[in-house]
N, C-alpha and C positions, 0 to 999 in steps of 0.2 A: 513549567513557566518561570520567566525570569525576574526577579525582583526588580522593584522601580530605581532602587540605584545603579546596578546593572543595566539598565534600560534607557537610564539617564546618561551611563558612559557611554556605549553603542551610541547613542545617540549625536554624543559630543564629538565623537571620532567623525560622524558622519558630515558636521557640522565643519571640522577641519580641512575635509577634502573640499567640501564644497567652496571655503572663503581660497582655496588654491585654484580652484576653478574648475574642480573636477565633481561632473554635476551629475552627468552620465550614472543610473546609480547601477549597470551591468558593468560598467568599466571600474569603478569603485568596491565593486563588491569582490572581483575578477584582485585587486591589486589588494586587499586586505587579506584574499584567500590565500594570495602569496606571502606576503606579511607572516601569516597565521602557520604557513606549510613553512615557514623559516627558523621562528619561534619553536614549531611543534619537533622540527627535525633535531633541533638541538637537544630539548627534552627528550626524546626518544629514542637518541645516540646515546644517550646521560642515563637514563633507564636500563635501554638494554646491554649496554658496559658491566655497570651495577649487578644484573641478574647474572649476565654471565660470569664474575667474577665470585657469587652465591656459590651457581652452580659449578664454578673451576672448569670453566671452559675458555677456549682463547676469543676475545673478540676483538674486530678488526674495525675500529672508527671509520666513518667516512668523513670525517676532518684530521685523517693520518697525519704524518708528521709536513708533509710536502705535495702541495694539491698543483694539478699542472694547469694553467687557463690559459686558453690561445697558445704564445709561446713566452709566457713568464711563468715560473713556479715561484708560488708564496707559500707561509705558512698555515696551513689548513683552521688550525685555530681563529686565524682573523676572520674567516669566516660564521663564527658560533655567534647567534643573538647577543650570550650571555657575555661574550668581549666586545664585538663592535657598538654595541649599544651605548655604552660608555663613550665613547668616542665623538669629538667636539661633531656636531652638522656637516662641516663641511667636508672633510675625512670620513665623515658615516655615509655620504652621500657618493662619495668615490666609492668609496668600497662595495656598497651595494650597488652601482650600478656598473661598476667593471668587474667587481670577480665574484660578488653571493649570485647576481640573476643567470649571469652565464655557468657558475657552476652548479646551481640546480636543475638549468638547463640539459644541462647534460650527463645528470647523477646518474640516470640508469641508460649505460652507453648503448644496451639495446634496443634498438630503433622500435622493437615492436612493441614496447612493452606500453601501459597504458596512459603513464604519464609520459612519456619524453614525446610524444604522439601531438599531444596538446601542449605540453608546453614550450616546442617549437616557435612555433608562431608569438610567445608570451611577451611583451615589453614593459618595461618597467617605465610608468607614465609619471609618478611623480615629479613636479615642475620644480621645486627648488630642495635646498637641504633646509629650510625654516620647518618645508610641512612634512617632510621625512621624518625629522627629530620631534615633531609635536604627535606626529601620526605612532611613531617607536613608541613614545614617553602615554600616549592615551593607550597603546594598546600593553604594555606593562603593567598599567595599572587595573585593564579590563579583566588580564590574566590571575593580576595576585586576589581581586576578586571573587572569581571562579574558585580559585584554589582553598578561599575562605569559605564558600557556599559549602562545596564540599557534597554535592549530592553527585548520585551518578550520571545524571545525564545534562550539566550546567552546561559541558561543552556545548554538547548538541544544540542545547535550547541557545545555546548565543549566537551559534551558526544558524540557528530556524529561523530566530528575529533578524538578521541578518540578509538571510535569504529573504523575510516577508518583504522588506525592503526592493526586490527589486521591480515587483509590479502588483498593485494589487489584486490583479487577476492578469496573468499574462496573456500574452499572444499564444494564438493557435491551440486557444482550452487550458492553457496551465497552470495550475494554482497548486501550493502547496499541499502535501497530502498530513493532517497531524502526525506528531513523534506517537503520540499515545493509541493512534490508531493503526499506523504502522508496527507497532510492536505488539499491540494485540495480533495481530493479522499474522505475523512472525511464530507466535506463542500457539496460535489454534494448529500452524503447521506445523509447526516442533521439528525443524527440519535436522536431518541426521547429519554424520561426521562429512556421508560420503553422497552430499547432494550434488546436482549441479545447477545453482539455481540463474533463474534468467529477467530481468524487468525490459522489456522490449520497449518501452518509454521510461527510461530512466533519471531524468531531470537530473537533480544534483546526487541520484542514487542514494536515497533512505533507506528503501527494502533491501538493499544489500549493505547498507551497511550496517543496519536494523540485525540482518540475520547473522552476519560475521560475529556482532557483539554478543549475540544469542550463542551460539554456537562455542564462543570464548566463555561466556559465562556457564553453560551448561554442561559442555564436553568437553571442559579442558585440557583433562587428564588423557582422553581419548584423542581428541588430534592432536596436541602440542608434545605426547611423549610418542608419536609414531611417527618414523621418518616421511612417508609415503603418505600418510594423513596430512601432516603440515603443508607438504609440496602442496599437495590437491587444494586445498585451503588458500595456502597465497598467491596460487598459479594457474588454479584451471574449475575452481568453483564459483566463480559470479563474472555473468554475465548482464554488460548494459547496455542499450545503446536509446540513439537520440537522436532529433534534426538540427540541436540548435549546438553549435561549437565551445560557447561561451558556457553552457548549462555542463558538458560532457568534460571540459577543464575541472569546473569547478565540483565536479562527480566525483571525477578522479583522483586528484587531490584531497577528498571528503575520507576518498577509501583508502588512502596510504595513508593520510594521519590518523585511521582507526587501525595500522596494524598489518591490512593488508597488501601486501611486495605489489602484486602484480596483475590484477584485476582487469578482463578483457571488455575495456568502454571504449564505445567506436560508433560514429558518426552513421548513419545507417537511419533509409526510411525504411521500419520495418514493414510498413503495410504494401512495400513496392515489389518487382521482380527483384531486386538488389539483395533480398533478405531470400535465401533457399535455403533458410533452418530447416528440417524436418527432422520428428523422432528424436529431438537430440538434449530436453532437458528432461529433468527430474522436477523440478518444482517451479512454478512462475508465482511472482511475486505485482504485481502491476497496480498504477491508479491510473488505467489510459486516458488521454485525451477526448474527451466529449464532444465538446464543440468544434472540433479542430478543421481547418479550414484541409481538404485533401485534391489531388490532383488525380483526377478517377481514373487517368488514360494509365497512369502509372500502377496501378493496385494492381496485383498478383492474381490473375485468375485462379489460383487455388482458391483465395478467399471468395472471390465471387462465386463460385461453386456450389460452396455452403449457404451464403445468405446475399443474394444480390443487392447492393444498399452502397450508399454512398455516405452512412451513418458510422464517423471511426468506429464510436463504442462496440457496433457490430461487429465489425471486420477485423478489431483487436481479438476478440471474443474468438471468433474463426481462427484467428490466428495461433492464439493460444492453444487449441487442440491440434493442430498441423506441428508446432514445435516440441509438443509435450512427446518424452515416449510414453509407450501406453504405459502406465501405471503410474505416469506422475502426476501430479497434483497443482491445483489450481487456485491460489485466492485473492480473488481481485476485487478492485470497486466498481461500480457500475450506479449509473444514475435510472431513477426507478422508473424510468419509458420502457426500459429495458426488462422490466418484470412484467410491463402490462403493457404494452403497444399492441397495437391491430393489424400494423401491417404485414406484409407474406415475411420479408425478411426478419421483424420480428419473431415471427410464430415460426421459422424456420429454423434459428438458431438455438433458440428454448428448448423447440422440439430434438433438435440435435444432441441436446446436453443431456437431457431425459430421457429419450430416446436410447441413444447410441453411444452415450457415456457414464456416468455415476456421479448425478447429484445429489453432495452430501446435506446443504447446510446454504438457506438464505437470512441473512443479519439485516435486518431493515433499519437505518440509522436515519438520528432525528435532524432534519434541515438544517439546523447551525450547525453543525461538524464542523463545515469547511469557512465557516462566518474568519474574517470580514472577507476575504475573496469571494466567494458564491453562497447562495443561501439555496444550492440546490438540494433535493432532498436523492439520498445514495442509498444503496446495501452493497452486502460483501456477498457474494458467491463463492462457495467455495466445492469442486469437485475435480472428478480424477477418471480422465483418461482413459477407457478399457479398449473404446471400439466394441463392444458390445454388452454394452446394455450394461445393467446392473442394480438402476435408481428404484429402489423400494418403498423406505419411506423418508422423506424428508423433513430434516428440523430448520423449522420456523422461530425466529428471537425478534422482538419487537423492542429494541431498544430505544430508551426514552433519555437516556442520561451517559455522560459519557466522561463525568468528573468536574467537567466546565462550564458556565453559564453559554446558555444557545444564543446570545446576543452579540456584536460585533466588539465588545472587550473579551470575552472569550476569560471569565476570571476562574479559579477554583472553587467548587462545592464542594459538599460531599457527599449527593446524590452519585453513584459511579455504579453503572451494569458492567462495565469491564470486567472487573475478576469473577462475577457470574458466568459470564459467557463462556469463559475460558474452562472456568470450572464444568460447566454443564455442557460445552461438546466435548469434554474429555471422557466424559461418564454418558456418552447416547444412549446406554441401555437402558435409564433410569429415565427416561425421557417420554418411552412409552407410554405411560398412565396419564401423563397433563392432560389437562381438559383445554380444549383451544379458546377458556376466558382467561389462561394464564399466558405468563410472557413470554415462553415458549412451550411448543407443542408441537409433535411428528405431524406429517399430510402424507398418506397414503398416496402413489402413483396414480393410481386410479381417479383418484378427487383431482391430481392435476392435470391429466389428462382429460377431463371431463368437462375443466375450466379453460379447456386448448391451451395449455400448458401457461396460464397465467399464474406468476409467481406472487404477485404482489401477496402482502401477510393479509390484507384487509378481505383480504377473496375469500380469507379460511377463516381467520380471527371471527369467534364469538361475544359477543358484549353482553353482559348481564344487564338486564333493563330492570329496576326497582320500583316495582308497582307502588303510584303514590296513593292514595285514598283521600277526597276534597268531599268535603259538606256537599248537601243537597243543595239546589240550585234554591230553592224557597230558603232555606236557613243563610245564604247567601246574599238573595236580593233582602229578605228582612235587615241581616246587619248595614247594609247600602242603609236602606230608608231610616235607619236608626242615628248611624252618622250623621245623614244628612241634618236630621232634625236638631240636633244638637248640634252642627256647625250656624245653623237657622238662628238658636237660641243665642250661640256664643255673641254670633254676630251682633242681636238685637242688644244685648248685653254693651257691648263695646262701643255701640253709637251712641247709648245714655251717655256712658263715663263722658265721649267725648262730645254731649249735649246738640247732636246733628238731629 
């Protein structure tokens, strides 16, 4: 989470676009991201110059000596943050809008690749060079902040608060999914060098960017010193897609300033005929749409197949098993209708996972998670793929705590089940002996099948009831009539003093 002065600058930035007139806060948020992807690309030409010059390898700027735009060649340098910024309003305000926005437009000339896809269509909205220069000059300052926090995840969290900005619960189910819950979710999957992971609702893409920084941090040695690892990595391991254009920009963008070149985000309803993934990931990553408003003529009869429902949450769910290959893996959110509902397609889909797949692991999370957006209450599912069968016993976590007050400030404690959790699916085998009055415990197949494959923790969960022991009803009523008389006495007491 981000500090109040931090919070306060965010704040005042946002405060700038607005007295420009820019109220919009998708179109605001769309024109900072660009801002931020301008700022970042200069850093990260400056960075990776640097290591290649460690490592004595040659590396090739993309602010080269002479950059071509339209049909004028300038020099590339005028385009870096770290020169035009300096430069009076009016002059910064040419420059950014004839040759930075067209030539980030067009930095990666491959039409297919994830960003020139969206930023296509990009315009650069700011109305004068006053609020370009005030907008430059607040986010210089937001930056040298960050760099003074100094934790590892400032950026993120300045981009989250950011993003909470653009609705408090969006249209069509949306609402932000936490960094801390995402990166548990990342950590349970521990996903390898040579995944290929997928979020089929990908919003601004946290779970892929969540797992690239995982992957950077735990195997770096492993993908970054193997030719054919890095490819796979920058170019053909994550998969996003979206309905909404303006979310799928600022996705893609999220994931080349964490690193990675070339990331396949694209515009795609996946619960339609349009999406004929089959067989083809290794690990899904998801927080789908709940409430999301759907167009049922459009849905993919594969998914109808499995669970006939006009409920996203289901049809994602369905989904998920159609794109997994079999042996990939699965950990997504789901809100708890989804563990106990009654109806066919409920009992259909559960049954399918238990059934005819391998559920490892239900995490029951406490109603604030998603506070101030929704206060609905969710778990994580997580299993894997076989097409035949597998599920034996399943671990139940009843978590209560998650680091942060369950209230709509949403501040830090230091109540956290988190590093439990992680800890204790890593170690299943040690799992076995809990008693189901602890906070987790296996469930036999059998007991869920028994329950028509209700998941909910409360179905299994045991409570210890502590026998109280109360006096006899006579030792009871005597202390009554004792009091009484002695309130009798106080009383008669009190109207002397006050001669009534």
């Amino acid at each position: 989470m981000i500090t109040g002065e931090l919070k306060n600058k965010i704040d005042g930035l946002w405060d700038i676009f607005a007295a420009g007139g820019l109220v919009n806060p998708l179109e605001v948020i769309e024109q900072i991201t660009y801002l931020m992807f301008i700022h970042d690309l200069d850093d990260s030409d400056n960075t990776r110059a640097k290591e290649s010059a460690m490592l004595g390898l040659p590396y090739q700027s993309i602010f080269a000596e002479e950059v071509k735009i339209g049909d004028r060649v300038i020099e590339g340098t005028q385009l870096k943050w770290s020169v035009f910024h300096d430069y009076p309003a009016d002059k910064m305000y040419t420059i950014m809008q004839e040759w930075v926005f067209p030539f980030i437009k067009t930095l990666h000339s491959d039409k297919n690749s994830a960003y020139s896809k969206y930023m296509d269509d990009a315009i650069f909205k700011l109305p004068t060079p006053l609020v370009l220069s005030k907008v430059v000059d607040s986010l210089d300052d937001i930056y040298k902040m960050m760099n003074e926090v100094q934790t590892a995840d400032v950026r993120g969290d300045v981009y989250e608060y950011l993003l909470s900005k653009i609705a408090q619960s969006g249209r069509n189910g949306q609402f932000r999914t936490p960094r801390h819950i995402i990166r548990m979710m990342v950590e349970l999957m521990d996903p390898s060098s040579d995944e290929v992971i997928c979020d089929p609702a990908c919003g601004t893409s946290g779970f892929l960017v969540a797992s690239g920084e995982y992957l950077k941090e735990k195997k770096k040695d492993e993908i970054f010193f193997d030719r054919q690892k890095k490819d796979h990595y920058m170019n053909h391991m994550f998969y996003g897609y979206d309905m909404d254009r303006t979310m799928l920009r600022i996705g893609a963008m999220n994931m080349m300033t964490h690193g990675i070149d070339n990331p396949f985000i694209e515009y795609r309803d996946s619960l339609s005929d349009q999406n004929t993934d089959k067989d083809k990931y290794t690990l899904v990553l998801a927080n789908p749409p709940f409430k999301g408003s759907l167009d049922a003529e459009s849905v993919s009869g594969d998914l109808l197949k499995v669970c006939k429902t006009k409920k996203t949450e289901l049809l994602f769910l369905a989904l998920f098993l159609r794109i997994l290959k079999v042996g990939g893996r699965c950990a997504c959110i789901v809100p708890d209708g989804v563990l106990f509902g009654s109806s066919t397609a409920h009992k259909a889909i559960r049954k399918e996972i238990v059934e005819n797949q391998r559920l490892e692991a239900v995490i029951s999370m406490p109603s604030g998670v998603f506070k101030p957006y929704a206060g609905v209450s969710t778990a994580i599912l997580i299993f894997t793929k076989t097409e035949h069968g597998g599920t034996d016993n399943v671990w139940f976590y009843d978590m209560t705590a998650d680091g942060f007050s369950l209230d709509d400030k949403r501040s830090p404690i230091s109540d956290n089940d988190i590093p439990d959790i992680i800890e204790r699916f890593r170690h299943l085998d040690k799992e076995a002996d809990r008693k189901r009055t602890d906070k987790s415990f296996m469930v036999p197949k059998k007991d869920i099948v028994d329950n028509e494959y209700d998941l909910s923790i409360n179905k299994y969960k045991e409570v210890e009831y502590v026998a109280v022991e109360y006096p006899p009803t006579e030792e009871i009523m005597a202390n009554i009539r004792e009091l009484e008389m002695q309130i009798g006495t106080e009383m008669d007491e009190l109207e002397k003093l006050l001669g009534l």
